[in-house]
N, C-alpha and C positions, 0 to 999 in steps of 0.2 A: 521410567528413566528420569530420574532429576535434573543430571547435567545434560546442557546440551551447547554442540559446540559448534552453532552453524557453518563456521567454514568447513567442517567436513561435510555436510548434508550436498546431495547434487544440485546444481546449480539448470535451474530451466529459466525459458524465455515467452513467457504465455504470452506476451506482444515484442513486434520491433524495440527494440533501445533499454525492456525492461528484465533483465536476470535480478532473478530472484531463487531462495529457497528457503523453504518452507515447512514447519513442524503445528503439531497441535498438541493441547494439554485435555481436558477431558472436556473442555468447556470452548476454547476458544483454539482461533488459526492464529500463529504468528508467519508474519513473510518479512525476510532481511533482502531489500530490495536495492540494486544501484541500475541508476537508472540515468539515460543519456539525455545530453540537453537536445531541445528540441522533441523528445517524448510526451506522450499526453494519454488521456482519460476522458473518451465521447463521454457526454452527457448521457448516466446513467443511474440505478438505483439497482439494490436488494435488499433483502429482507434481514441484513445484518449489521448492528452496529458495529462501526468501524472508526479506530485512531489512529490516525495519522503522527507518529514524529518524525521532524526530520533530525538527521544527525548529520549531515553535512549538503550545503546547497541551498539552493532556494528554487520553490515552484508558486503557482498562480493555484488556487483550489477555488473552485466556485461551488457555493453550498446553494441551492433555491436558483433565487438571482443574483446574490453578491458574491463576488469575487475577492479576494485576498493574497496578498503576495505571503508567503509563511517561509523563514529562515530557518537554518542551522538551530536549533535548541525550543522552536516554538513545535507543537502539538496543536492538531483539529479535530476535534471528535463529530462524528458524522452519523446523526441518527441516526436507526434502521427506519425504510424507505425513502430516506431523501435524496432525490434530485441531487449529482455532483458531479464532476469534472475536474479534471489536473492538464496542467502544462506546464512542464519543465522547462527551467527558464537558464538554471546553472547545475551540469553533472550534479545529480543528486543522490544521496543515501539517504532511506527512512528503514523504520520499523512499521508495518505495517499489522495491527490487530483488529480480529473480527470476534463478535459473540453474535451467536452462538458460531460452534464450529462451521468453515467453512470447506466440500470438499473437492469444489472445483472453481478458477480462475481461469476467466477469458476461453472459458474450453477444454481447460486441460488440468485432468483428475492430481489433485496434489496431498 
């Protein structure tokens, strides 16, 4: 399927504050995510590179030890295994991509 037109796909909440939904391509996860201020991301890691854009809002991402506030229009890319974390600082929207594919978040098979 070429087109995809995520506001029709279902909408889950694999944590508090964060709806999301979710497709993959044969390689990687995309997740269309909006997500409440005051939301966040324990200190964690997996075996998957991950970028972060955001498209509307601003969050705290902490890669290792540093920490960074990231806007509306900036991108983080987040090796695979590294140490990271989020806090949502202003109602935020991102695009969230994983390689290789990923086929569960926070617990729940997507």
């Amino acid at each position: 399927m070429p087109l995809i037109d995520p506001s029709t796909l279902p909408q889950v909440e694999p944590k508090p504050g964060w709806h999301g939904r979710f497709f993959h391509s044969k390689h990687m996860t995309f997740a269309y995510y909006e997500i409440e201020a005051g939301a966040g991301l324990h200190v964690h890691s997996h075996p998957n590179e991950e970028v972060w854009h955001i498209i509307d809002g601003e969050a705290d991402v902490t890669l290792g030890d540093e920490t960074m506030s990231v806007r509306a229009g900036c991108a983080v890319v987040i090796p695979a295994g590294m140490t990271h974390a989020l806090a949502v600082r202003k109602v935020c929207r991102a695009i969230v991509v994983d390689y290789p594919v990923r086929r569960e978040v926070a617990g729940i098979r997507i």
